[in-house]
VEXLO-998171 format. One line per 4 residues: number of its first residue (from 1); for each residue y, z, x of C-alpha. Coordinates in nm, 3 decimals. Each point is the difference from the previous one (the first is absolute). Example, Ala and Ser with C-alpha at 12.3 -4.5 7.8 and 13.67 -1.06 7.14 Angstrom:
<rs>
1) -0.450,0.780,1.230 ~ 0.344,-0.066,0.137
</rs>
This chain:
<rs>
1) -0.980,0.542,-1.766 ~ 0.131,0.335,0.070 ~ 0.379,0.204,0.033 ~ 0.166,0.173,0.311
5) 0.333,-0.020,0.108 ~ 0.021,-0.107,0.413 ~ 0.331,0.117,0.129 ~ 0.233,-0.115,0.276
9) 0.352,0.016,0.098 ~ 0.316,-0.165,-0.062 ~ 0.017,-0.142,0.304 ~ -0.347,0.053,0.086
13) -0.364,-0.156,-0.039 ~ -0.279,-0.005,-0.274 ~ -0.348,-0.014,0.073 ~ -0.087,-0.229,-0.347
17) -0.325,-0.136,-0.088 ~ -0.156,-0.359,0.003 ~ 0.107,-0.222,-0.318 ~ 0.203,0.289,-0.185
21) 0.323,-0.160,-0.144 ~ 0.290,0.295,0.056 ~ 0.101,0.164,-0.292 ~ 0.294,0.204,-0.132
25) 0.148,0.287,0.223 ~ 0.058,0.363,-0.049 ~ 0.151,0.310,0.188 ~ -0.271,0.195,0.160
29) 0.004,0.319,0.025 ~ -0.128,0.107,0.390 ~ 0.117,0.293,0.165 ~ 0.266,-0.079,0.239
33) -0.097,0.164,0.296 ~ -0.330,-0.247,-0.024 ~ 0.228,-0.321,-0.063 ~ 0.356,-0.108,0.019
37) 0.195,0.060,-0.366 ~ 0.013,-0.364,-0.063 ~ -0.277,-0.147,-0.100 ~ -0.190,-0.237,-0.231
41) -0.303,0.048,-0.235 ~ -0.207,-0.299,-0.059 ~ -0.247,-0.020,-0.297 ~ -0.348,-0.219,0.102
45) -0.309,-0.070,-0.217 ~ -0.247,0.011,0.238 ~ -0.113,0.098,0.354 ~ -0.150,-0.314,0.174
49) -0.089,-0.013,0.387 ~ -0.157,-0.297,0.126 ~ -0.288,0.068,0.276 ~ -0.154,-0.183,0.269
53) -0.304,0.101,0.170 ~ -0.130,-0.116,0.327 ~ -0.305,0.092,0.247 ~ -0.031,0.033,0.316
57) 0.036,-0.310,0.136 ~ 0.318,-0.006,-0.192 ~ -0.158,-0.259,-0.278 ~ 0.151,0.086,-0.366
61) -0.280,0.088,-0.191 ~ -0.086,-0.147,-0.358 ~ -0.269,0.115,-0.251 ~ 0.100,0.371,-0.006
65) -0.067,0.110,-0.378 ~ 0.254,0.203,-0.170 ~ -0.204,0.290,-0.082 ~ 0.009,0.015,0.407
69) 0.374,0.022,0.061 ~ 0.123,0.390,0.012 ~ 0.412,0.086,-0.041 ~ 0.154,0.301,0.044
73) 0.374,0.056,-0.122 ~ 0.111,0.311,0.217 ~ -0.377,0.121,0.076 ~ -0.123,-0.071,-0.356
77) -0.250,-0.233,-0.099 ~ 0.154,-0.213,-0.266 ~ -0.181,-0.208,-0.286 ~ 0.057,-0.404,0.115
81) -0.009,-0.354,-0.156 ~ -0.102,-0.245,0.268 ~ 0.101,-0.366,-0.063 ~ -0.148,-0.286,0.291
85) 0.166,-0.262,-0.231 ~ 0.221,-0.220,0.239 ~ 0.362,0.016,-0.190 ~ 0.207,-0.322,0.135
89) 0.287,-0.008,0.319 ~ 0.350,-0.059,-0.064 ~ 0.117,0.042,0.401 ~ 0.339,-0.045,0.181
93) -0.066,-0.124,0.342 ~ 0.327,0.129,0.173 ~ -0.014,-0.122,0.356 ~ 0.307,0.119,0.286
97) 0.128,-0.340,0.103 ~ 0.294,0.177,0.261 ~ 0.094,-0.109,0.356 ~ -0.234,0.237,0.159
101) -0.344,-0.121,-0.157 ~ 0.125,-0.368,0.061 ~ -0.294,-0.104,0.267 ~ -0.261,0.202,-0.235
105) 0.131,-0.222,-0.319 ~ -0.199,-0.339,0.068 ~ -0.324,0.194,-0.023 ~ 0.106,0.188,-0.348
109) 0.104,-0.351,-0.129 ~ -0.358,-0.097,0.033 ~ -0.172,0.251,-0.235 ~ 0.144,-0.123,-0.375
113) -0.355,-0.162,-0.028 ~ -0.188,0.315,0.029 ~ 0.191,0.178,-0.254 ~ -0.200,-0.138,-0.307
117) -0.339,0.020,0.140 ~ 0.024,0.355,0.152 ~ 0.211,0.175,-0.182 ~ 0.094,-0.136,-0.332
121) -0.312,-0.139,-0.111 ~ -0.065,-0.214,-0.344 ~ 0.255,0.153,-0.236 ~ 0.283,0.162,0.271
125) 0.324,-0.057,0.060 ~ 0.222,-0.019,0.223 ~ 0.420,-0.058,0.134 ~ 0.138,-0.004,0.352
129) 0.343,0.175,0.127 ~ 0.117,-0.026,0.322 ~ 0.299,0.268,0.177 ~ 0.192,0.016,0.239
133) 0.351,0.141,-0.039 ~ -0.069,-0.188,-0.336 ~ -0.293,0.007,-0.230 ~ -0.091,-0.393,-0.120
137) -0.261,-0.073,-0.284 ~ -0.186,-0.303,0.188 ~ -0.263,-0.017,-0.341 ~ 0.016,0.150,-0.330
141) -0.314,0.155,-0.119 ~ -0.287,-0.263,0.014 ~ -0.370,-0.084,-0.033 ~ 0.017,-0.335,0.194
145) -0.114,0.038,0.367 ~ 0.206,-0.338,0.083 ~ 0.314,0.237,-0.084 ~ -0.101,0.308,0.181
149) -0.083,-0.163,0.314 ~ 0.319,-0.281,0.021 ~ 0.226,0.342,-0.085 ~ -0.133,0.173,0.316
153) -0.007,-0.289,0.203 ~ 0.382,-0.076,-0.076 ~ 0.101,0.384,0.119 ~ 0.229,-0.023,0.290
157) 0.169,0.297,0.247 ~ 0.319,0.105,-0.078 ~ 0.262,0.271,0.040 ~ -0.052,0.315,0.211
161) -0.044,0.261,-0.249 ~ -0.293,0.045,-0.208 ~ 0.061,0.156,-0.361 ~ -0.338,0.149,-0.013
165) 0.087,0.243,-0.312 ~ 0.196,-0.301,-0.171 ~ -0.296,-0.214,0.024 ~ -0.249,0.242,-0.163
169) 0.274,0.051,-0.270 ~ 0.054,-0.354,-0.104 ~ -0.423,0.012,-0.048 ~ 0.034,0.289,-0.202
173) 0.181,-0.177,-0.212 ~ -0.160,-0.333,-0.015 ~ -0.365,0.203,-0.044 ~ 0.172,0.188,-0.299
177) 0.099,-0.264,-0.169 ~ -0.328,-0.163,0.044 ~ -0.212,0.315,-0.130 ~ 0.216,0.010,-0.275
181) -0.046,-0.384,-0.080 ~ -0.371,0.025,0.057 ~ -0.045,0.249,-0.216 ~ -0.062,0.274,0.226
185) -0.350,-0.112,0.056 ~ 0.101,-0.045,0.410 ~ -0.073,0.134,0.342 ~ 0.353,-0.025,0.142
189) -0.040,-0.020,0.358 ~ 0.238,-0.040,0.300 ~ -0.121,-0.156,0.316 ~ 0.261,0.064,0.299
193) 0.010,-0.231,0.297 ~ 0.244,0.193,0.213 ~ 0.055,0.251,0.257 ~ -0.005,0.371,-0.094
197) 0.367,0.090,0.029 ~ 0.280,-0.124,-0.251 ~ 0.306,-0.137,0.152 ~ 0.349,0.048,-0.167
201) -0.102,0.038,-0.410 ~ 0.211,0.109,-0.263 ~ -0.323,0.183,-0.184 ~ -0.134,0.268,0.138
205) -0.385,0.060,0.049 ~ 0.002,0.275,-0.210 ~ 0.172,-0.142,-0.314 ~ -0.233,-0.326,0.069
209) -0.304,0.226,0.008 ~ 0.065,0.141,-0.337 ~ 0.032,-0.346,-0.146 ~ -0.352,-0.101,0.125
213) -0.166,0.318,-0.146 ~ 0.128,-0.009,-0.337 ~ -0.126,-0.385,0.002 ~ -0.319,0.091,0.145
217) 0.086,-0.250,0.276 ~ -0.256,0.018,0.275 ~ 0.080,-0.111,0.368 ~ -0.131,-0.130,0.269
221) 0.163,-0.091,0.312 ~ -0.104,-0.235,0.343 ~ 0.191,0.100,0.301 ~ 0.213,-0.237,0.188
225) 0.110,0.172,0.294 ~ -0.380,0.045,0.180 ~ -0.021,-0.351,0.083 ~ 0.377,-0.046,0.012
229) -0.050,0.219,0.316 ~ -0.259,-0.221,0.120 ~ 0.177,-0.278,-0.042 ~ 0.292,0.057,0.176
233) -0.009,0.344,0.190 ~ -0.115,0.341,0.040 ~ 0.007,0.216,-0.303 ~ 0.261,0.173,-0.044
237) -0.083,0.377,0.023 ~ 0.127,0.095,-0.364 ~ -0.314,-0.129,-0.112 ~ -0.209,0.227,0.193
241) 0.104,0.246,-0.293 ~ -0.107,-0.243,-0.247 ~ -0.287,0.093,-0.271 ~ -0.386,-0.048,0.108
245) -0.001,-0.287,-0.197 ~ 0.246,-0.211,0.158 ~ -0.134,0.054,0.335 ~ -0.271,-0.261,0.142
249) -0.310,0.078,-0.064 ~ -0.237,-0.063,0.334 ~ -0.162,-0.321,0.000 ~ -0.279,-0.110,-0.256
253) 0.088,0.225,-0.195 ~ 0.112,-0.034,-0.375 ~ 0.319,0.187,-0.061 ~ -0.084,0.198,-0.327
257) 0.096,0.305,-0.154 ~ -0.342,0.185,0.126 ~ 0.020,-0.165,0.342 ~ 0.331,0.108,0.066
261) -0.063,0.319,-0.124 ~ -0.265,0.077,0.240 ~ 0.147,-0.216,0.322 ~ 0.282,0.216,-0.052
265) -0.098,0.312,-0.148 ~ 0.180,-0.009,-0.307 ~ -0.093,0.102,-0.356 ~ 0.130,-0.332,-0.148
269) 0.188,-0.035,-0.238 ~ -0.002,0.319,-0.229 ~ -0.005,0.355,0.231 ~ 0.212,-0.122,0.303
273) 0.308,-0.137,-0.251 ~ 0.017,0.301,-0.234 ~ 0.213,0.209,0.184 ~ 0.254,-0.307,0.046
277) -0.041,-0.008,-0.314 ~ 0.118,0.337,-0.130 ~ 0.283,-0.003,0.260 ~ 0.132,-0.360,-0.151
281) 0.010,0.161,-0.376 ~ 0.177,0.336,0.149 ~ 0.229,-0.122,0.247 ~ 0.228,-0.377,0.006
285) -0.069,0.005,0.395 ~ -0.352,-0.024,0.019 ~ -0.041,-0.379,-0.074 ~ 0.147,-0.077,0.302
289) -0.279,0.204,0.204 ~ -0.247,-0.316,-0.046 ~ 0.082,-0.374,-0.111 ~ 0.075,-0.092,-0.325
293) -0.262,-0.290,0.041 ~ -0.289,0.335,0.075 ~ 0.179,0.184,-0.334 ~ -0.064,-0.297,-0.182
297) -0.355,-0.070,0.027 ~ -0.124,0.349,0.050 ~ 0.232,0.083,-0.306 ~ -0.176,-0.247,-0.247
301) -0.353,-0.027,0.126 ~ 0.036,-0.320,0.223 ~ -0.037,0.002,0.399 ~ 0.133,-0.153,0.262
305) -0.164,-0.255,0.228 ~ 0.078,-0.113,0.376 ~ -0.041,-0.402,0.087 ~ 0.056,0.004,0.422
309) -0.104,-0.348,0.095 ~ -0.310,-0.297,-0.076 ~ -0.056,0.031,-0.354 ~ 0.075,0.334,-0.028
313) 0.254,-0.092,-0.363 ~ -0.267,-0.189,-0.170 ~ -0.223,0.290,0.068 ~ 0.249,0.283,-0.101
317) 0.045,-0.204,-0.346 ~ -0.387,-0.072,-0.021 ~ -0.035,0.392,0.047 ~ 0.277,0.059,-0.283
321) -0.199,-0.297,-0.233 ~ -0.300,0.253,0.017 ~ 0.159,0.338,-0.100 ~ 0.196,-0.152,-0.290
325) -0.338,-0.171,-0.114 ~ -0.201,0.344,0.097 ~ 0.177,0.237,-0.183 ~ -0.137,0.224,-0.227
329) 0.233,0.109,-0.313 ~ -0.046,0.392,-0.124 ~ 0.183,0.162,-0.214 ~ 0.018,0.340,-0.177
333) 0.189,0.236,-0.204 ~ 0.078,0.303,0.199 ~ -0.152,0.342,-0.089 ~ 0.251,0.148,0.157
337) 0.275,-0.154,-0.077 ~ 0.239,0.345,-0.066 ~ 0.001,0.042,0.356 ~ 0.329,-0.147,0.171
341) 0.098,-0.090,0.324 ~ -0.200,-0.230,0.222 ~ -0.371,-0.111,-0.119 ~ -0.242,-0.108,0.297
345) -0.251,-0.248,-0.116 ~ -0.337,-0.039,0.233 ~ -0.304,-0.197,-0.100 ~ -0.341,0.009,0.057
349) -0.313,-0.198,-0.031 ~ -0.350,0.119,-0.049 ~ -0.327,-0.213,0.094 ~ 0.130,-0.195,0.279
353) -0.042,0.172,0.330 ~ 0.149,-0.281,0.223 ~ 0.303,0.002,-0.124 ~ 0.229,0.110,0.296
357) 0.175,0.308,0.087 ~ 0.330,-0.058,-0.171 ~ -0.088,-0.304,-0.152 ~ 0.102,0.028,-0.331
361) 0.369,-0.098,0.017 ~ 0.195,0.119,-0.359 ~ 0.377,0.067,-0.017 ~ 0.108,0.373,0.085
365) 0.118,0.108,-0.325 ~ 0.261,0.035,-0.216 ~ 0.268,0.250,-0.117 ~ -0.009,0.179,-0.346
369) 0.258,0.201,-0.201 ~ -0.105,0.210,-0.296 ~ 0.209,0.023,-0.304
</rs>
C-alpha cells in the first residue's frame, strides 16, 4: 500500500479511491491562485481504480492477464498490482418514490427479486431507501431476497419534491457504518433509481460528493425520467441537454459505456468530464453546469443507465450486475507522486485487439497535494 495526499476543498469534492478508509486531515499548502485558501489535505494509503473492459460489441471482457493491463498516472507508466478477486456488495438501493414518477412506480416495485441474482450475488448485501420530500429506510441492510423484494414492492409515491442529495447522504451513512462493521473488507455501492435532477435538498451535491470519495463509494444510477416521458408525455426539452448516457440508445442496442460513447461521440467517461472536473474543484458554480446525479457517477467510477419502456429496468440492472462482477482491481504506488494538482489516470491493454475504441472505462483521476 502506498502514501499521497488527494486534496479538495472545504466546500468542495475529493476524487478518493476504492476501499480506502479516510484518514486524519492536514492544511495543504497549494498556491492560491491555483485553489481557493481554504482547503483540506487528506492522507490515503493507496491508489486503487477499478477497470472494466469491453469489446466491440460492447461485451465486458474476462481473462485479460495482469501483466497485460498498462496505467499511466499523468503520462507515466506506473508499476501495478492487479487483483480479479470478487470483494463482497454492501449496496443502498435508493429509489425516488415522488408524485412525478408515480405511474413509473408499479414497474420499479417489481424488480426486488432481481437484486440478489444480478447484482448482489452469494455473499452481497443489500438495504432499500425510498425519498421524496422525505428519505424512509424501507429495509436495513440484508442478505435475504424475501426482504429486498417485499421492501421494493411496498414503495409508494409521495410528496412533490424529491431530496435527491438527502437520499445519497442518508446511504453514505448507512454504507459507512457498514464498511466499518464489516471490517472494511466491502465494495460500498449505491444504486440510484431516480431522475437526474435533485428537488429541494438541504445537502448540496458538492458536500455529498466529497462524502462518497473519501468512502470510496461507487455509484451507479438508472434514469427515471426517459420512460416517465413515455409514459405520460413528450419529453420535456431540459433533457435534450442531458449526458449521452441518459439518452435512449436506438433500438437493439445495449446501452453501455462503449456504445454510448461511439452512438454519441463521446470519450466516456474519463476525457469528456475532466474539464468539469477542474472547474468543480476551482469554482462553487460549476456543479450546477451538469446534474448532480452525472457528478456522481462520473465522479466515483459508476455510470448511468437509461430504462425507456419493455424491460428496459431489468436490463439496465442486468447491465450494472455485469460491470460490478467484471471489474478488474489495479492498484499502484505513484512514481510521481511529488507532483500536485490534478492526476489523469488512462489504462491500457496489450494482446487483445478487439477490444473497442474507448472501451476500457476507468475513473478520470484524482487530485493530489504534495507536502
Amino acid at each position: 500500500m502506498f502514501r499521497i495526499l488527494l486534496l479538495t476543498l472545504a466546500t468542495g469534492l475529493i476524487i478518493a479511491q476504492q476501499q480506502t478508509p479516510p484518514a486524519q486531515t492536514a492544511p495543504a499548502q497549494t498556491a492560491p491562485q491555483d485553489l481557493p485558501m481554504h482547503k483540506i489535505v487528506v492522507s490515503t494509503e493507496s491508489v486503487v481504480a477499478p477497470v472494466v473492459v469491453f469489446d466491440q460489441r460492447g461485451n465486458t471482457v474476462a481473462g485479460i492477464r495482469a501483466d497485460e493491463f498498462h496505467l499511466y498516472d499523468n503520462d507515466k507508466e506506473q508499476n501495478i498490482s492487479v487483483d480479479e478477486t470478487f470483494v463482497p456488495i454492501s449496496m443502498v438501493i435508493a429509489i425516488q418514490s415522488n408524485a412525478e414518477v408515480e405511474k413509473i412506480l408499479p414497474q420499479v416495485n417489481k424488480i426486488g427479486n432481481l437484486v440478489k441474482p444480478l447484482l448482489l450475488g452469494d455473499l452481497g448485501e443489500a438495504a432499500v431507501i425510498s425519498f421524496d420530500s422525505r428519505v424512509r429506510v424501507m429495509q436495513d441492510f440484508t442478505s435475504d431476497p424475501d426482504k429486498i423484494t417485499a421492501s421494493v414492492r411496498k414503495i409508494y409515491a409521495g410528496g412533490t419534491f424529491a431530496h435527491l442529495n438527502d437520499a445519497v447522504d442518508e446511504s453514505i451513512r448507512m454504507l459507512r457504518a457498514r464498511g466499518s462493521a464489516r471490517g472494511g473488507n466491502r465494495r460500498l455501492i449505491l444504486l440510484l433509481i431516480s431522475e437526474t435532477r435533485d428537488q429541494g435538498s438541504a445537502a448540496t451535491a458538492r458536500e455529498t460528493l466529497i462524502e462518497l470519495q473519501l468512502r470510496s463509494i461507487q455509484v451507479y444510477q438508472v434514469t427515471m425520467s426517459r420512460l416517465l416521458g413515455k409514459l405520460t408525455a413528450a419529453p420535456d426539452v431540459k433533457y435534450d441537454t442531458a449526458p449521452p448516457a441518459s439518452v435512449p440508445m436506438p433500438a437493439g442496442v445495449a446501452a453501455t459505456p462503449t456504445t454510448v460513447m461511439q452512438t454519441y461521440g463521446t470519450e466516456g467517461n474519463s476525457a469528456t468530464f475532466i474539464p468539469l472536473l477542474m472547474e468543480i474543484y476551482r469554482d462553487a458554480k460549476a456543479i450546477f453546469k451538469t446534474t448532480p446525479v452525472q457528478v456522481y457517477t462520473k465522479g466515483t467510477g459508476g455510470e448511468e443507465y437509461p430504462f425507456y419502456g419493455g424491460h428496459g429496468l431489468e436490463q439496465a440492472i442486468q447491465k450494472i450486475g455485469e460491470e460490478l462482477h467484471s471489474e478488474y482491481t489495479l492498484s499502484y504506488s505513484p512514481n510521481n507522486k511529488e507532483e500536485g494538482g490534478f492526476h489523469r489516470i488512462q489504462v491500457s491493454v496489450s494482446g487483445h485487439p478487439y477490444i473497442a475504441k474507448n472501451g476500457i472505462k476507468v475513473r478520470p483521476g484524482y487530485w493530489a497535494a504534495t507536502h
